[in-house]
N, C-alpha and C positions, 0 to 999 in steps of 0.2 A: 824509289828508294835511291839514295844518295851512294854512291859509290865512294868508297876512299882507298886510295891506298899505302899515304905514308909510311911509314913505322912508328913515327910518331904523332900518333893520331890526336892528340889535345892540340898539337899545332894546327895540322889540317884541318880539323874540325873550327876552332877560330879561325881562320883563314875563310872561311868557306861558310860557315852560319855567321850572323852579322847579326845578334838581337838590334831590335829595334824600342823606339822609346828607352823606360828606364828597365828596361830585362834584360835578365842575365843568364847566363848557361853555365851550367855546372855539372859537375860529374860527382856523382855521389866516392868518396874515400871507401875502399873497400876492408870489410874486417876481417879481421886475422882467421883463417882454418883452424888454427889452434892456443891453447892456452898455454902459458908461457912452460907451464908444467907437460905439456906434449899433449893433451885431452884434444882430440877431436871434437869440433861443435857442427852438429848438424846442422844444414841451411835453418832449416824448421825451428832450429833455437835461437837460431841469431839476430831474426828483429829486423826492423827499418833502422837502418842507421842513419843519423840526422847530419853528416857532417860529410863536407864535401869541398872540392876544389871548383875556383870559379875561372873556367874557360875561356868567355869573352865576355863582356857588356855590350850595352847599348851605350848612344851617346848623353842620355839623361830625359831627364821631360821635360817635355816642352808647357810652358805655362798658358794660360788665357789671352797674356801680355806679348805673348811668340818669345818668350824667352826662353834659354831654356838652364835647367838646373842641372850644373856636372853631378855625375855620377862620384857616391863614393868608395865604389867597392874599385878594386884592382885586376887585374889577371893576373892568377897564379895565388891569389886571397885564400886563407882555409876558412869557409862558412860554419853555421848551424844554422839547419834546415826548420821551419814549420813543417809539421805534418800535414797542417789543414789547406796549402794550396800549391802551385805551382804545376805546369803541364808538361809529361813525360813526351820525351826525343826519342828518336832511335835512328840513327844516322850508321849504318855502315854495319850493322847487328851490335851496337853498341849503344849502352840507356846511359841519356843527359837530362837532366829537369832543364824548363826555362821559368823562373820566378820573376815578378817582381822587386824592383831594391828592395822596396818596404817590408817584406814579406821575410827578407832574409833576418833571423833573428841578433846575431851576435859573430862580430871577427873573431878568427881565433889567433892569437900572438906565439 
C-alpha cells in the first residue's frame, strides 16, 4: 500500500500515480450528509454518485502510427462517470477510479 502523507492529498496523489496511456484518475465528488432542509440521508439511500473530479491524466494514446493523441480532459476537470466500467484505487485508505478517456461521459461546466 502506498503510504501518503500530505494534507493535501489530490496533489500527492498526482504527484505520485502517473496513469498511463489515455487513463485518468479521479476521485469520486462526495454527496451532501444532508438535505438542504437538514434531513439526514442514510449511506444506504444515497446511491453511486456518477461525478467526480479528475486528479491526473495520462499522456494520451498512442496510435499504430506511434503517434500519439493529446488527451482531452484537464486536472482539476468535474466528470460524469459511466457506471459500466472503470477500476477502483485505493491509495493511502482512500478510493479513486482509473477510467479510460472514452469511458468518461460528459465535462461538467
Amino acid at each position: 500500500m502506498l503510504a501518503l502523507t500530505s494534507r493535501n492529498f489530490a496533489v500527492t496523489a498526482a504527484t505520485l500515480f502517473k496513469p498511463l496511456d489515455d487513463r485518468v484518475l479521479v476521485k469520486r465528488v462526495d454527496r451532501p450528509n444532508k438535505t438542504a432542509s437538514g434531513i439526514i440521508i442514510p449511506d444506504a439511500l444515497k446511491g453511486k454518485h456518477n461525478e467526480a473530479t479528475v486528479i491526473a491524466v495520462g499522456p494520451g494514446h498512442r496510435e499504430k502510427d506511434g503517434t500519439i493523441t493529446p488527451m482531452t480532459l484537464q486536472v482539476g476537470d468535474r466528470v460524469v462517470l459511466a457506471d459500466w466500467s472503470g477500476s477502483e484505487v485505493k491509495l493511502d485508505g482512500k478510493e479513486f477510479i482509473v477510467y479510460r478517456e472514452d469511458d468518461i461521459l460528459a465535462v461538467l461546466e
